[in-house]
C-alpha positions as CSV (number, residue, x, y, z in Angstrom):
1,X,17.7,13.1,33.2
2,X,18.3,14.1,29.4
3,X,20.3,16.8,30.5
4,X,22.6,15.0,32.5
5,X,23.1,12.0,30.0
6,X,23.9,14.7,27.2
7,X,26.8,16.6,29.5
8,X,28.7,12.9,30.0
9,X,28.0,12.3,26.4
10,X,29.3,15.2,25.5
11,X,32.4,15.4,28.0
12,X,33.2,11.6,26.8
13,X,32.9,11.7,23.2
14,X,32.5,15.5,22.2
15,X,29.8,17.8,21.2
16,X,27.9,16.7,18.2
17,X,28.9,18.0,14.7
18,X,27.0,18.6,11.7
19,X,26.7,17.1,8.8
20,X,27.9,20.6,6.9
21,X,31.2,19.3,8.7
22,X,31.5,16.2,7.3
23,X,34.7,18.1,4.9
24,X,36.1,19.4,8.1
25,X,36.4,15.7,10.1
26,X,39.0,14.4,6.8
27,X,42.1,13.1,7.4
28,X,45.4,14.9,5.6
29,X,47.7,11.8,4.5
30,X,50.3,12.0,7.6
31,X,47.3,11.8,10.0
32,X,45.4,8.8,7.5
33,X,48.6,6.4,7.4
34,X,48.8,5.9,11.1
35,X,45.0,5.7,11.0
36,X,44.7,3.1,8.3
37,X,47.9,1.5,8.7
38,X,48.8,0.9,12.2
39,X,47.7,-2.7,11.8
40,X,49.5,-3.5,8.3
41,X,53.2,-1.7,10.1
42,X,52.5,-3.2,13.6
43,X,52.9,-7.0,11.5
44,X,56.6,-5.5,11.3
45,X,56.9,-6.8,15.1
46,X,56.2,-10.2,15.1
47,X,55.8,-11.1,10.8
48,X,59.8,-12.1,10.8
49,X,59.2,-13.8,14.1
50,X,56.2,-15.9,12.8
51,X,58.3,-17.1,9.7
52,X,61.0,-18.2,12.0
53,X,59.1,-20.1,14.2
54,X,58.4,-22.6,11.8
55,X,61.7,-23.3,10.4
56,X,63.6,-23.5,13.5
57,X,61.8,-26.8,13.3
58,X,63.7,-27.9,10.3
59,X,67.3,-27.3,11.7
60,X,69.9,-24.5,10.1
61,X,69.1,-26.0,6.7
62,X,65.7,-24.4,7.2
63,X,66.8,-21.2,8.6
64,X,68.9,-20.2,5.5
65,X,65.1,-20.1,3.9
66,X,64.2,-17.5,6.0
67,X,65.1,-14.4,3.9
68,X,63.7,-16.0,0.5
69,X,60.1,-16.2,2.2
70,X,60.5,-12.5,3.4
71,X,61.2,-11.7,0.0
72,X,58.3,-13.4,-1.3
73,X,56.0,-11.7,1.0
74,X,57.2,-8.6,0.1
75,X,56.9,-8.9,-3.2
76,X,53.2,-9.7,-2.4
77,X,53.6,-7.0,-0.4
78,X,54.5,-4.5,-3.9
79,X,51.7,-7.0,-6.1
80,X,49.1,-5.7,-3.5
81,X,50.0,-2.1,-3.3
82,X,50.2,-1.7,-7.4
83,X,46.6,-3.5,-7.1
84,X,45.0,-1.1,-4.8
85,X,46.5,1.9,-6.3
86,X,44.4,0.6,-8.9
87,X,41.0,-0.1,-6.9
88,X,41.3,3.5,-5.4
89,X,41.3,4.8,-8.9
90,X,38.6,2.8,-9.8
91,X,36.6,3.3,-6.9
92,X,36.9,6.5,-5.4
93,X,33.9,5.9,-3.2
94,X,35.5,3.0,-1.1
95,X,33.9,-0.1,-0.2
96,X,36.8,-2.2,-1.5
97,X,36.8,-5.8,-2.2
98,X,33.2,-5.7,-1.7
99,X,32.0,-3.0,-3.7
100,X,34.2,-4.4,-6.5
101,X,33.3,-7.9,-6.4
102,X,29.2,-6.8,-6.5
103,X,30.1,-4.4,-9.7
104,X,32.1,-6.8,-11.4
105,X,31.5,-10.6,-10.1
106,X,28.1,-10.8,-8.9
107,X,25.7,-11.1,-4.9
108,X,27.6,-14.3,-4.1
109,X,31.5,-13.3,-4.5
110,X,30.8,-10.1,-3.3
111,X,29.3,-11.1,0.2
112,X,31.6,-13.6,0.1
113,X,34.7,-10.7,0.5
114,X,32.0,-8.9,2.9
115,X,32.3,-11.6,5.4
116,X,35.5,-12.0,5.0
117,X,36.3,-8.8,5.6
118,X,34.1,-8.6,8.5
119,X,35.8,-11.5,10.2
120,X,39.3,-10.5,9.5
121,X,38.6,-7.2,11.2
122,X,37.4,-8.9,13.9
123,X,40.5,-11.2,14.3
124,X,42.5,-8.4,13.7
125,X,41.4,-6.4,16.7
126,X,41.4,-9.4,18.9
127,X,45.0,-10.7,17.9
128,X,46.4,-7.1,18.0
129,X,45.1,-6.3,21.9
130,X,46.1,-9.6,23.6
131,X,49.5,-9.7,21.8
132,X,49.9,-5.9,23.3
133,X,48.4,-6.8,26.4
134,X,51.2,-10.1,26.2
135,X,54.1,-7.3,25.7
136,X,52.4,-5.6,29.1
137,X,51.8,-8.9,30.8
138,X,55.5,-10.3,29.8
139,X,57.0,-6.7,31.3
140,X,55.6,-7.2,34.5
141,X,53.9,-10.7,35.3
142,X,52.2,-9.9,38.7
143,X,49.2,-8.5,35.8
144,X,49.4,-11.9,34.4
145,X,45.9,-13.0,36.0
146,X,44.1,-10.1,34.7
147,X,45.0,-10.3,31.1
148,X,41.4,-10.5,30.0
149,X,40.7,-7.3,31.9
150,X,43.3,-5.7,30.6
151,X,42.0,-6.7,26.9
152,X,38.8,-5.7,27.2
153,X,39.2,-2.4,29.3
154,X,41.7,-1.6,26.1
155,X,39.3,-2.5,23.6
156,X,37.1,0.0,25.5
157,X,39.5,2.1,25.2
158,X,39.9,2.5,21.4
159,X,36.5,2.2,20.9
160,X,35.8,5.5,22.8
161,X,38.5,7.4,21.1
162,X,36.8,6.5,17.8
163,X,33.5,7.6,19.1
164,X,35.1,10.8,19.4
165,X,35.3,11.2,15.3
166,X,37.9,9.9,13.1
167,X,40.4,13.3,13.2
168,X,40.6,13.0,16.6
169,X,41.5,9.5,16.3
170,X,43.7,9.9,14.2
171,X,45.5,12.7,16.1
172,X,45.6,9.9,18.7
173,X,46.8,7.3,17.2
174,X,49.5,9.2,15.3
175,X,52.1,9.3,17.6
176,X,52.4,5.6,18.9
177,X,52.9,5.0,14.8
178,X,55.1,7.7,13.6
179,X,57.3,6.7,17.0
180,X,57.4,2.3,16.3
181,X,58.3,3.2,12.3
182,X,61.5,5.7,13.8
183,X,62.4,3.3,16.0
184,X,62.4,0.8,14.0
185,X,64.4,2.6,11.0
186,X,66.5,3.8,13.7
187,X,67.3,0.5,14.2
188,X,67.9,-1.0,10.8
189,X,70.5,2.7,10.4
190,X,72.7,1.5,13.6
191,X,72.8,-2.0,13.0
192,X,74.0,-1.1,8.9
193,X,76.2,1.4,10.8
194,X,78.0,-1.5,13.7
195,X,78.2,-4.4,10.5
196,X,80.2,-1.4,8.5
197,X,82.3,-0.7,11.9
198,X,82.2,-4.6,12.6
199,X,81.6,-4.1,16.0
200,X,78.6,-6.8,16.0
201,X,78.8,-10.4,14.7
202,X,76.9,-13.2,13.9
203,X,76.1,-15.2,16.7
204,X,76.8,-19.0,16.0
205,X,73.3,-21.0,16.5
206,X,72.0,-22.6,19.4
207,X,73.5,-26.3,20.0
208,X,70.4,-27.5,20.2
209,X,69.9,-26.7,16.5
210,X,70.8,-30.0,14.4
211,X,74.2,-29.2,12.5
212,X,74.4,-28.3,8.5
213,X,74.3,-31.6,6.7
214,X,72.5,-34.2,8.9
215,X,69.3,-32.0,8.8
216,X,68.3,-31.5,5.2
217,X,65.9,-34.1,5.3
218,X,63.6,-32.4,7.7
219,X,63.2,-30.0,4.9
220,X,60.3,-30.3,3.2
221,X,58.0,-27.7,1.0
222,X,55.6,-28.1,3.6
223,X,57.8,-26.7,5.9
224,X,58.6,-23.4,3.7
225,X,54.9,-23.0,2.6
226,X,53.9,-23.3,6.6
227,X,56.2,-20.4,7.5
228,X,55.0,-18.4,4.0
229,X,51.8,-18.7,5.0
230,X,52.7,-17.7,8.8
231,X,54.6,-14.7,8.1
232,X,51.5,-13.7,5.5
233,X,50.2,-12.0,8.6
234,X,52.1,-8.9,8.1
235,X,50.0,-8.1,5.2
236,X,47.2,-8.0,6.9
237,X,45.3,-4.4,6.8
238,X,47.1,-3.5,3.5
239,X,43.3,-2.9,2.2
240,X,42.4,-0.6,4.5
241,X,43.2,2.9,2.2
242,X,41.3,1.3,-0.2
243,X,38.4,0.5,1.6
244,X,38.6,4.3,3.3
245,X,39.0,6.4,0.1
246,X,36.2,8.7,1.0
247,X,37.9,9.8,5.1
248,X,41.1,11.8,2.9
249,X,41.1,15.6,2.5
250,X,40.8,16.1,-1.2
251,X,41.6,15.0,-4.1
252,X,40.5,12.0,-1.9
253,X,41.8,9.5,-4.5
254,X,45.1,10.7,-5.0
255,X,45.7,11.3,-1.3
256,X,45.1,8.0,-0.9
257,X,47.3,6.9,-3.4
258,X,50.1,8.5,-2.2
259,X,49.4,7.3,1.6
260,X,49.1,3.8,0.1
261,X,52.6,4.2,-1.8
262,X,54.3,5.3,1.9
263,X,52.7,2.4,4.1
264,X,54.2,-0.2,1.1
265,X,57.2,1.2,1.3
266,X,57.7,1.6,5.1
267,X,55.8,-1.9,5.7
268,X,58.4,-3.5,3.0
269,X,61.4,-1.4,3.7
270,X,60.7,-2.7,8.0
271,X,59.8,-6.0,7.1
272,X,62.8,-6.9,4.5
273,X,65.5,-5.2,7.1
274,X,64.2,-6.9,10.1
275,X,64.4,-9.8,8.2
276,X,67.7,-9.4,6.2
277,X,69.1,-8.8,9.6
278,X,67.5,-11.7,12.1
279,X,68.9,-14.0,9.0
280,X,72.4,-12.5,9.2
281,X,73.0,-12.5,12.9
282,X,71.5,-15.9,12.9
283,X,68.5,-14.7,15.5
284,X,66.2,-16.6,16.6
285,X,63.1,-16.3,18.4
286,X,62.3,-17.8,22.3
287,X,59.9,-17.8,24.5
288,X,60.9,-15.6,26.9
289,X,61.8,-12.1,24.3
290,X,60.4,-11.7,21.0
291,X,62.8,-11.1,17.9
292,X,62.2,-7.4,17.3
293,X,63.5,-7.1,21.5
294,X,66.7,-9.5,20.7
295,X,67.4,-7.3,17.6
296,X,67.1,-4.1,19.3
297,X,69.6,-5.6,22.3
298,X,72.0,-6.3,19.0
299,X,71.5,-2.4,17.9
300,X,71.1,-0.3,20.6
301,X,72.3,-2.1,24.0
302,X,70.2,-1.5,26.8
303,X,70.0,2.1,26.7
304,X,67.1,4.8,26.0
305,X,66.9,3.9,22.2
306,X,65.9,0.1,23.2
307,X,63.6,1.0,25.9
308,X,61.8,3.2,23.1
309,X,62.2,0.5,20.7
310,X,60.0,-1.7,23.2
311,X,57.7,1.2,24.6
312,X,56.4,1.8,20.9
313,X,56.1,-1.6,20.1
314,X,54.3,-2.6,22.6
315,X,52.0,1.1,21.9
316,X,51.5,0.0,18.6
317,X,50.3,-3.8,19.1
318,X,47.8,-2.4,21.2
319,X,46.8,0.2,19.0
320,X,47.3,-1.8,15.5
321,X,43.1,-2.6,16.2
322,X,42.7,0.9,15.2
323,X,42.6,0.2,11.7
324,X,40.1,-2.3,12.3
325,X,37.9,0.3,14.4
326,X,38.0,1.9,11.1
327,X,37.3,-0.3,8.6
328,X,34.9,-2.6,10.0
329,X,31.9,0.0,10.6
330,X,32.7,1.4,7.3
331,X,32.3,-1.6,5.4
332,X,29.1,-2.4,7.9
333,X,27.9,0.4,6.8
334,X,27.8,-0.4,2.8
335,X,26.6,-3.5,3.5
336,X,23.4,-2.3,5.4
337,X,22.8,0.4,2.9
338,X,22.7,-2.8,0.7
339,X,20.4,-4.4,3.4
340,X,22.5,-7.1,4.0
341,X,23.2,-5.7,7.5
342,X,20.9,-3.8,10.3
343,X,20.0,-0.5,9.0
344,X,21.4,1.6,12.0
345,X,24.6,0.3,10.8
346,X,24.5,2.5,7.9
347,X,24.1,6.0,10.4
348,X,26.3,8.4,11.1
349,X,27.0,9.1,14.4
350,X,26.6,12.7,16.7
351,X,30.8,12.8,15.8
352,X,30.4,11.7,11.9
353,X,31.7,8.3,12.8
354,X,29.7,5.2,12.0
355,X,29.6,4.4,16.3
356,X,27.0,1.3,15.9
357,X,29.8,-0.3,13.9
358,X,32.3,1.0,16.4
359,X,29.6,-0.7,19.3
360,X,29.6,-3.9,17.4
361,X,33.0,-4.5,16.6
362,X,34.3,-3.6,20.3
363,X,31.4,-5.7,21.6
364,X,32.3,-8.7,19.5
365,X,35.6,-8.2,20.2
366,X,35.4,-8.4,24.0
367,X,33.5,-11.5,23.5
368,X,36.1,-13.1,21.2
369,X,38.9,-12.4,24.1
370,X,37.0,-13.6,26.5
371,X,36.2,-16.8,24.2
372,X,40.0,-17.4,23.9
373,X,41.1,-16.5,27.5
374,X,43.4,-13.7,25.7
375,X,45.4,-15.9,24.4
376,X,47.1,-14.8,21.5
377,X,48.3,-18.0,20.0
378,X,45.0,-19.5,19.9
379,X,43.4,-16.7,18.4
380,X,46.8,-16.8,15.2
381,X,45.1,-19.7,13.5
382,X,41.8,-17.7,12.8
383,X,43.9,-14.5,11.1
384,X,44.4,-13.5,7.9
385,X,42.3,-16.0,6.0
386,X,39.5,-13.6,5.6
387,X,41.4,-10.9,4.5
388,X,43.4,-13.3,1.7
389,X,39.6,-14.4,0.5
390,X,38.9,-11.0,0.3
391,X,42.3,-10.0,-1.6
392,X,41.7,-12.2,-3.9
393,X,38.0,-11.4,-4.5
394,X,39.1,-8.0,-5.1
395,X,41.8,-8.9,-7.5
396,X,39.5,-10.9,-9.8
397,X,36.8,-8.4,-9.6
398,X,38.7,-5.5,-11.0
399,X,40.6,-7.9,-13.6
400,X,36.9,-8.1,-15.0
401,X,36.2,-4.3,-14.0
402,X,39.1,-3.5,-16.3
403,X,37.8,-5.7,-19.4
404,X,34.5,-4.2,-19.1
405,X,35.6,-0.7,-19.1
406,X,38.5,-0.9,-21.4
407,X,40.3,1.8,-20.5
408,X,43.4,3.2,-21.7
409,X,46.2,0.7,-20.6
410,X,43.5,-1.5,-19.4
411,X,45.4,-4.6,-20.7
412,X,48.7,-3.5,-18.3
413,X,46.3,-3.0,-15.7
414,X,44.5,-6.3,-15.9
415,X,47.6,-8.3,-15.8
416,X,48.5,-6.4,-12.4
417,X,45.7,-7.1,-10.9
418,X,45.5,-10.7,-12.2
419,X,49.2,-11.1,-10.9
420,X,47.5,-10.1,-8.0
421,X,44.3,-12.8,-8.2
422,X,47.0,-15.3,-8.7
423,X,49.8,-14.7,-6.4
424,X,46.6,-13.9,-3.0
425,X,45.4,-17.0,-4.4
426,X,47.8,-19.6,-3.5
427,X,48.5,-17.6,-0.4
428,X,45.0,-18.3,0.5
429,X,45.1,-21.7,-0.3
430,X,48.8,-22.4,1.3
431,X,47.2,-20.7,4.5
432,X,44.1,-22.7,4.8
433,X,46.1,-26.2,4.3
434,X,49.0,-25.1,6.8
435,X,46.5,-23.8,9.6
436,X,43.0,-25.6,9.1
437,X,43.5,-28.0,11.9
438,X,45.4,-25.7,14.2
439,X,42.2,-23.8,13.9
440,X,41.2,-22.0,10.8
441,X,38.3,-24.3,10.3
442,X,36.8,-21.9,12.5
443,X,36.9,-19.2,10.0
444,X,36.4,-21.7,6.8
445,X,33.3,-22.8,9.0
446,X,32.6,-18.6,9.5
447,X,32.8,-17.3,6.4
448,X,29.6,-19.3,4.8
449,X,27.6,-18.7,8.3
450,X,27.8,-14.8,7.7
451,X,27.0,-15.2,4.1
452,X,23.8,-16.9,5.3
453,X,23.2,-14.0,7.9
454,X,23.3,-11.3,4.6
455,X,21.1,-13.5,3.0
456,X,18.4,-13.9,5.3
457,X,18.9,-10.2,6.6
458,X,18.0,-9.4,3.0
459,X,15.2,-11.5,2.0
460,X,13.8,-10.3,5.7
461,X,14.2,-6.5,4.0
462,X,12.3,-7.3,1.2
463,X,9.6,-9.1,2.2
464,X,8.9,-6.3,4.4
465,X,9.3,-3.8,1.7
466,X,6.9,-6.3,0.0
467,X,4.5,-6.6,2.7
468,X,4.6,-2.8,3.8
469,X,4.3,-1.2,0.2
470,X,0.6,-0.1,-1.7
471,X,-1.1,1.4,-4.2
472,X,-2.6,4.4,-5.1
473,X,-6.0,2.3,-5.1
474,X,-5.4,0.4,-2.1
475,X,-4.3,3.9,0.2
476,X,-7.3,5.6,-0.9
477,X,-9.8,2.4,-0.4
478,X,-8.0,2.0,3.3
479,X,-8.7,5.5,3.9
480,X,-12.5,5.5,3.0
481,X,-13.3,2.3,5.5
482,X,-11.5,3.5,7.9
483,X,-12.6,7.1,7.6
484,X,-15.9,6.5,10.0
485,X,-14.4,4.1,12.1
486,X,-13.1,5.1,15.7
487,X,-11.0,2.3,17.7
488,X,-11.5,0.6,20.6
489,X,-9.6,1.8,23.5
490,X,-8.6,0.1,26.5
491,X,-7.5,1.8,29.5
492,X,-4.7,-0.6,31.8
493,X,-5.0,1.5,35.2
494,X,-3.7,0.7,38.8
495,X,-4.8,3.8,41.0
496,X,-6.2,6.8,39.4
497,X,-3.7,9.9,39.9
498,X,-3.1,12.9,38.2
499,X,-1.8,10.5,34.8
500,X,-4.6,8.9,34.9
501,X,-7.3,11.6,34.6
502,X,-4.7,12.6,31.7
503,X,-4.9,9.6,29.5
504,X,-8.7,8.8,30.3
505,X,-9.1,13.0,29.2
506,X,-7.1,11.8,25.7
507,X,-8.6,8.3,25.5
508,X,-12.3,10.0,25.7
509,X,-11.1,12.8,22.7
510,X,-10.3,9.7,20.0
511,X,-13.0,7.2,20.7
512,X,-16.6,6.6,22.2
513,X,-15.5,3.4,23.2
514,X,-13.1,3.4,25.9
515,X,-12.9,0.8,28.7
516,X,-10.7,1.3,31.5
517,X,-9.4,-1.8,33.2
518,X,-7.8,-2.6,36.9
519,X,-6.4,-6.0,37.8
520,X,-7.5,-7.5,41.0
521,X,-3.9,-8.1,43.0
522,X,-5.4,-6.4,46.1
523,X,-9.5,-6.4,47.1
524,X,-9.2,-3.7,49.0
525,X,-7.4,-1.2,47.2
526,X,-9.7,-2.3,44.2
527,X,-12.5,-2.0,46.1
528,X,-11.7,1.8,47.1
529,X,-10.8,2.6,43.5
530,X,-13.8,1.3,42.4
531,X,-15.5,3.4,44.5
532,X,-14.0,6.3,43.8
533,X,-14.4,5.6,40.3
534,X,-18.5,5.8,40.4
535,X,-18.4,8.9,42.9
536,X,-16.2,10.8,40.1
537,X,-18.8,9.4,37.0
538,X,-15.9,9.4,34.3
539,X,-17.9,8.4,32.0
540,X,-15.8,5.5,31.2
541,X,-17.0,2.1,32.0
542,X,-14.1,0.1,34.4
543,X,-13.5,-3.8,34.4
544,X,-12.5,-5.4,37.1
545,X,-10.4,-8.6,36.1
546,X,-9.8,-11.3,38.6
547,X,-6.3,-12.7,39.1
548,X,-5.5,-16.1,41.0
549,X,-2.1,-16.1,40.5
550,X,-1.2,-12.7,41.1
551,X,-0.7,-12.0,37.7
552,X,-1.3,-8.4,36.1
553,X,0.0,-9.7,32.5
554,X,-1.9,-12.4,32.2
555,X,-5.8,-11.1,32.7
556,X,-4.6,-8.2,30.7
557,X,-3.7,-10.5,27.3
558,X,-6.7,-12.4,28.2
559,X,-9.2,-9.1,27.9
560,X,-7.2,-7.8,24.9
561,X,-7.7,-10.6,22.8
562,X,-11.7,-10.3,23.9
563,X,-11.5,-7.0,22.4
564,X,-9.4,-8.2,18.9
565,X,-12.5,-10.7,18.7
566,X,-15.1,-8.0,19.4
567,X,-16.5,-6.3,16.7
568,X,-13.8,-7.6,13.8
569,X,-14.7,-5.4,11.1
570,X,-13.2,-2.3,13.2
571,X,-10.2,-4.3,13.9
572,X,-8.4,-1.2,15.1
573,X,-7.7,-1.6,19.3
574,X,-5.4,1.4,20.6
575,X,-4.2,0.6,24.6
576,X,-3.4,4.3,26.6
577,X,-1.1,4.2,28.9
578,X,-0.1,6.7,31.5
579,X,3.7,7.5,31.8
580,X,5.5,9.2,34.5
581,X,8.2,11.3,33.4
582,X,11.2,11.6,36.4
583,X,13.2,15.0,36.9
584,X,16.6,13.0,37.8
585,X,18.9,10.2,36.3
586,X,18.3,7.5,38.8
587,X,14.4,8.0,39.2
588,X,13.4,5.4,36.9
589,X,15.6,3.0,38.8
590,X,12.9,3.8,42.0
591,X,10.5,2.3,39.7
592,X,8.3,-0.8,38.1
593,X,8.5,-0.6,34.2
594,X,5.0,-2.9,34.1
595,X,4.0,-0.7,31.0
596,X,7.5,-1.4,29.1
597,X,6.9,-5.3,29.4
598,X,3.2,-5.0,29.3
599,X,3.9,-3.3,25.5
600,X,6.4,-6.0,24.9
601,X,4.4,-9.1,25.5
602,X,1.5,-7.7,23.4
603,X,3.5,-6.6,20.4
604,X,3.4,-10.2,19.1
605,X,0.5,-11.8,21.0
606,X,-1.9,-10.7,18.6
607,X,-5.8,-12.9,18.5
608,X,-5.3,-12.7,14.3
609,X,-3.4,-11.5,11.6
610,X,-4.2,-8.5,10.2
611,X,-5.7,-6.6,13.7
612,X,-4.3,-3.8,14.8
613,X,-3.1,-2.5,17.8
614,X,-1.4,0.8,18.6
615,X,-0.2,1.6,22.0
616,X,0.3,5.3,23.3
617,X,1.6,6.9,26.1
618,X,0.4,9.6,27.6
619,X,3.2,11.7,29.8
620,X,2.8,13.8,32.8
621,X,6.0,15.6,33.9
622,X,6.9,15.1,37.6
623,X,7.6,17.9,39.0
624,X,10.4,16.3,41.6
């Protein structure tokens, strides 16, 4: 059975590696921008889009506002790259804005930025697949009614290929990338080259759009603010070097430095030029093709260069979760070293990936699309309001990072940073009034619900740390009154077979006391066994229990707690059980698993605090 579970492990995910090759797994910079940036370049299809959306609504007035809100964002976009240039110098180790905000602001700010985080990365892989499965679904509609499907199978998907280790992921993932960003600049080149040539115009807008002059009204700062806030989503991600110093070849920090300075440039350079562009040809977006697709039918026709234009955006929507895949367990796993998560969230994996964060986050991610019915707009709402809490968490904690340390330049750096605080600031706050009734309450409501869950996964560690730690004194005095006493063993049997002779052989080697027990489901059959039983004089005495209702669990609790109450001072009881081991894979499927939740139902059914139980199992290898 082991074997065969191993060899599909293996041929799935790859054969183990060792921790000596933990150098060996890091990421060179062209394989780590892909990696940690597919989700912050992906925004590049739809952030232009998003902004327009929402001042279509205010007529052509409106629309001229379009390019000063792309300039805005990406001048965020610069504020937050010259912050996290920062942060990575700071803290080479990772962790980002929560490892900065517990060094510098304190338990509550920094899990705070942890849930935010947390969430964000969740909204992020869910907004990314069912927009990518939308580009599929929108191609050919006869897959239409199996868009959850498709979701989930995907989020399958890129949760295996990071099982497989993060170089090999990143391998992966490189090419959808590297192709979107060529296309894209490829795009931006030929439509500068056909506005040199002039052989493409503006288009005159839509009739339907109210003329200059009678519209100017329906502007309000409401309205710009609304499509700020909505075209905020293409900074989404921007964190993720930060937070993933440590997965870079070295020098790890300035590696990922100089990856951070290429994804703001590319993710500016895109965003501003797709922008500049859908303003100037007086683009707008429908229902029926997205902006990036009516842009690339303005560059490139329909020939082979649009056709890749679409093939790679659609790639990289899909594939834009990625970054989440690795940012999410990584994070998970600070915060459980912390103990503000499950330990096993803090393990590396067989390939030196954290794969119980991997689990989780594709697990709740499934779950999330299958909430939402894969629908992207309702899932929109929920984005980038964790990762804007968290932006600006970070910004505030290394403003105070820098005034501790007082460094050289540290007043320079500060005001970056704080520039930083400010500016994520009222993007936060311009995103939660714009979006809290279309459904970021959700997320508001989130937020203080996972800071709960650290808390009481916390306190939980340390009481048990608490309850679970002793003296010198008290070891030794535990260890002289229990050095005499042997436990009382209790035997469960059905039949007696070669398992059982095996575990009443043990039973008899750790304890005078041993009592084997068979429930009465069938007269007869106990009747033979107990026969059998006196004719083989196993010196072990057997009780019979009676069971009216055909119980086995039952009569078995009932005789245990008889035992607790026996002879308290020992207050030691151990319960043997045989266990068949099967040769093959689907063996155990042939067979009852009473013991399992005979274990289970005893593990907290105990007669009184402080006794003791311990349950073994004694194997015996089938031999077919």
């Amino acid at each position: 059975m082991n074997v065969s579970i191993t060899a599909i492990k293996e041929f799935l995910f790859g054969k183990p590696l060792s921790t000596e090759a933990l150098d060996e797994v890091r990421l060179p910079k062209l394989k780590a921008l892909p990696l940690l940036s597919s989700d912050a370049l992906s925004s590049v299809a739809y952030g232009t889009e998003e902004i327009l959306r929402v001042l279509v609504l205010g007529g052509i007035a409106a629309m001229t506002f379009s390019l000063p809100v792309a300039i805005a964002i990406c001048g965020l976009i610069a504020i937050l790259g010259a912050s996290y240039w920062q942060t990575i110098e700071a803290y080479p180790n990772g962790g980002g804005a929560f490892t900065v905000a517990r060094e510098n602001l304190g338990q509550t700010a920094s899990l705070l930025a942890g849930a935010a985080l947390l969430i964000d990365y969740l909204m992020t892989v869910a907004v990314s697949i069912t927009a990518g499965v939308l580009a599929v679904t929108s191609a050919f509609p006869a897959l239409i009614p199996h868009t959850i499907g498709l979701c989930v199978l995907t989020i399958i998907f890129i949760a295996a290929i990071n099982l497989r280790g993060i170089r090999e992921s990143g391998s992966i993932f490189a090419i959808p990338t590297y192709a979107f960003v060529i296309a894209v600049i490829l795009l931006i080149g030929v439509i500068i080259w056909k506005l040199v040539t002039h052989t493409v115009q503006p288009t005159p807008f839509p009739t339907n759009i109210v003329p200059l002059g009678h519209e100017l009204h329906a502007i309000s700062i409401l309205l710009i603010l609304s499509a700020f806030s909505q075209g905020c989503s293409a900074l989404t991600g921007i964190e993720c070097i930060a937070n993933g110093v440590p997965v870079f070849e070295k020098p790890e920090v300035k590696n990922a430095q100089k990856t951070l300075i290429m994804m703001v440039v590319l993710l500016g350079g895109m965003f501003f030029g797709i922008s500049y562009f859908a303003s100037y040809l007086h683009l707008l977006p429908n229902d029926q093709e997205s902006l990036l697709s009516i842009l690339g039918h303005a560059g490139f026709g329909n020939g082979f260069l649009y056709y890749f234009l679409q093939v790679a955006t659609a790639l990289i929507l899909l594939l834009a979760a990625n970054t989440a895949f690795t940012g999410f367990p990584r994070l998970a796993s600070i915060l459980a070293q912390h103990n503000y998560l499950p330990k096993q969230l803090s393990s590396l994996g067989d390939r030196l990936s954290f794969s119980n964060g991997i689990i989780v986050l594709a697990g709740l991610s499934c779950l999330l699309v299958i909430l939402f019915h894969g629908n992207t707009n309702a899932l929109i709402p929920l984005y980038s309001i964790g990762v804007f809490l968290a932006f600006s968490m970070s910004q505030l904690g290394m403003v105070r990072c820098w005034h501790r340390l007082k460094t050289k330049h540290w007043h320079i750096k500060a005001f970056i940073n704080l520039l930083g605080f400010i500016t994520t600031m009222i993007a936060l706050l311009i995103i939660v009034d714009t979006k809290f009734v279309e459904g970021a309450w959700i997320v508001v409501i989130l937020v203080p619900l996972f800071f709960y869950m650290f808390l009481k996964i916390n306190r939980h560690y340390q009481d048990v740390d608490r309850e679970l730690s002793v003296t010198n004194e008290q070891a030794v005095h535990y260890f002289r009154k229990m050095e005499d006493i042997k436990p009382k063993v209790i035997l469960p049997i059905s039949k007696i077979h070669r398992g059982t002779l095996a575990a009443i052989n043990f039973a008899r080697s750790v304890s005078d006391d041993v009592t084997a027990v068979v429930v009465d489901l069938n007269p007869e059959a106990t009747a033979t066994l107990r026969n059998l039983w006196h004719s083989l004089d196993l010196k072990v005495n057997l009780v019979v229990l009676d069971s009216p209702y055909r119980s086995a669990m039952a009569p078995l609790r009932e005789f245990i707690k008889m035992q607790d109450r026996r002879d308290p001072e020992r207050g030691l009881c151990m319960i043997v059980l045989p266990k068949a081991i099967t040769t093959k894979w689907w063996h155990p499927l042939l067979h009852n698993h009473r013991a399992a939740l005979f274990k289970a139902s005893l593990y907290y059914n105990k007669e009184k605090k402080g006794s003791t139980r311990i349950f073994v199992d004694v194997p015996y290898q089938l031999k077919r």
